[in-house]
C-alpha positions as CSV (number, residue, x, y, z in Angstrom):
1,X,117.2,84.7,85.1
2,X,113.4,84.6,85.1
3,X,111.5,85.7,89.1
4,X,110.4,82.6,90.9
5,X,107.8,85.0,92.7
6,X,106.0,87.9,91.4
7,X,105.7,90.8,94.2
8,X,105.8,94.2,94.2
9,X,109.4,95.0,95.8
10,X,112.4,95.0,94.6
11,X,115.1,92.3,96.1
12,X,118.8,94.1,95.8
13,X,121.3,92.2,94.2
14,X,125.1,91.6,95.9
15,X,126.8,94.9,96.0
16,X,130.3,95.2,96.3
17,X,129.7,99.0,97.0
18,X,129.1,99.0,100.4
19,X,132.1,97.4,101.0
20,X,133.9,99.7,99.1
21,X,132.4,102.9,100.8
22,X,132.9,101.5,104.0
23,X,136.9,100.8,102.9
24,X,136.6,104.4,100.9
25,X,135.4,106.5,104.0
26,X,137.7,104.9,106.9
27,X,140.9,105.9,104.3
28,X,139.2,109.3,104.0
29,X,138.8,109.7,107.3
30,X,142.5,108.4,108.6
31,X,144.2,110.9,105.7
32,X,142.0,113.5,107.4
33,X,143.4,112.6,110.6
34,X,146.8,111.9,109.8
35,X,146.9,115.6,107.9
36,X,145.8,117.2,110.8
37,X,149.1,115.8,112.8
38,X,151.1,117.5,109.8
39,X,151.4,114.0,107.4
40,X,151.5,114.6,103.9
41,X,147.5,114.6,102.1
42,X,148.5,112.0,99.7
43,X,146.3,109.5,101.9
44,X,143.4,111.8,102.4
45,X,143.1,112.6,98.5
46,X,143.2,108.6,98.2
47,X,140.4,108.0,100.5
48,X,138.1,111.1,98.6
49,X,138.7,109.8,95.2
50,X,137.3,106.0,96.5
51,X,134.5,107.7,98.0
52,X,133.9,109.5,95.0
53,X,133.9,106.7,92.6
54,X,132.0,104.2,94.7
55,X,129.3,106.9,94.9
56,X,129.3,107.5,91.1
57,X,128.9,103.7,90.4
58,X,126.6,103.0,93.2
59,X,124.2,105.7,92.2
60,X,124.4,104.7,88.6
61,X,123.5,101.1,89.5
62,X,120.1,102.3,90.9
63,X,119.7,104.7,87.9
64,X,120.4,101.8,85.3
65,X,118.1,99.4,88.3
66,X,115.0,102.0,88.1
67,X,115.3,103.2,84.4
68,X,116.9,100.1,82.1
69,X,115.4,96.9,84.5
70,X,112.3,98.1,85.5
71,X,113.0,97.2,89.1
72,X,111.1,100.3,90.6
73,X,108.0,99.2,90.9
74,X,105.1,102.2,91.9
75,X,105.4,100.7,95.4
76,X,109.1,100.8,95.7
77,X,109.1,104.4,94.1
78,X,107.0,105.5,96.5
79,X,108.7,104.3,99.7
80,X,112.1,105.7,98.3
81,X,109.7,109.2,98.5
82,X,108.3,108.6,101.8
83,X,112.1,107.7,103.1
84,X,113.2,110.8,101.3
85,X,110.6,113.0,102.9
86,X,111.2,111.3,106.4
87,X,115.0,111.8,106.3
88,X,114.6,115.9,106.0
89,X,111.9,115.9,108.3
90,X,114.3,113.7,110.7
91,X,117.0,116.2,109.9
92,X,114.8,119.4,110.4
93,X,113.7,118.0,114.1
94,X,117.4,117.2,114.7
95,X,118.6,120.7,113.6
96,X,115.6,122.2,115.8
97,X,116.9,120.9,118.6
98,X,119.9,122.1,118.5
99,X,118.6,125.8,117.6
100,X,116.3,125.0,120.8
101,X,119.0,124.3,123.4
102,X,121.5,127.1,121.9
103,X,118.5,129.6,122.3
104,X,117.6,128.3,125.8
105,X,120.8,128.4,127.1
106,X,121.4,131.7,125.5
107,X,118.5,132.9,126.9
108,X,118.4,131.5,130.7
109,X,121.5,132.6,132.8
């Protein structure tokens, strides 16, 4: 199937992957839970193994999408860095602040 328009970005196909992570994580999460109220783990080790595999194949979809297609274009390479380097920033302020109030309320009787 040839592009009707010629642009920089890269439009994502369907996915059935979200889906399935979404479905993958809420079993994961209810195992957890129902292990912690002394259940057997059989649901729990279900829910990691989905997860697991829908991460695996997602992942390799972008690898084959960037590396085999040619769908990573220099401008969509580099806002997947400039996300990248946002997201630890993000997580370095969000990690700070919690430093900050344990040390201030550590610190201030």
């Amino acid at each position: 199937m040839k592009n009707l328009y010629s642009h920089p970005y890269h439009l994502v196909d369907y996915s059935p992957w979200p889906l399935t992570g979404a479905i993958g994580v809420m079993t994961l999460v209810t195992g957890l839970v129902k292990w912690f109220h002394n259940f057997n783990i059989n649901l729990l080790i279900i829910g990691y193994i989905i997860t697991l595999l829908t991460m695996y194949q997602w992942w390799r979809d972008i690898s084959r999408e960037g590396t085999y297609q040619g769908k990573h274009t220099i401008l969509v390479t580099k806002g997947l860095r400039w996300g990248m380097i946002l997201f630890i920033v993000s997580e370095i302020f969000f990690f700070l602040s919690f430093f900050w109030a344990f040390f201030h309320s550590s610190s201030s009787p």
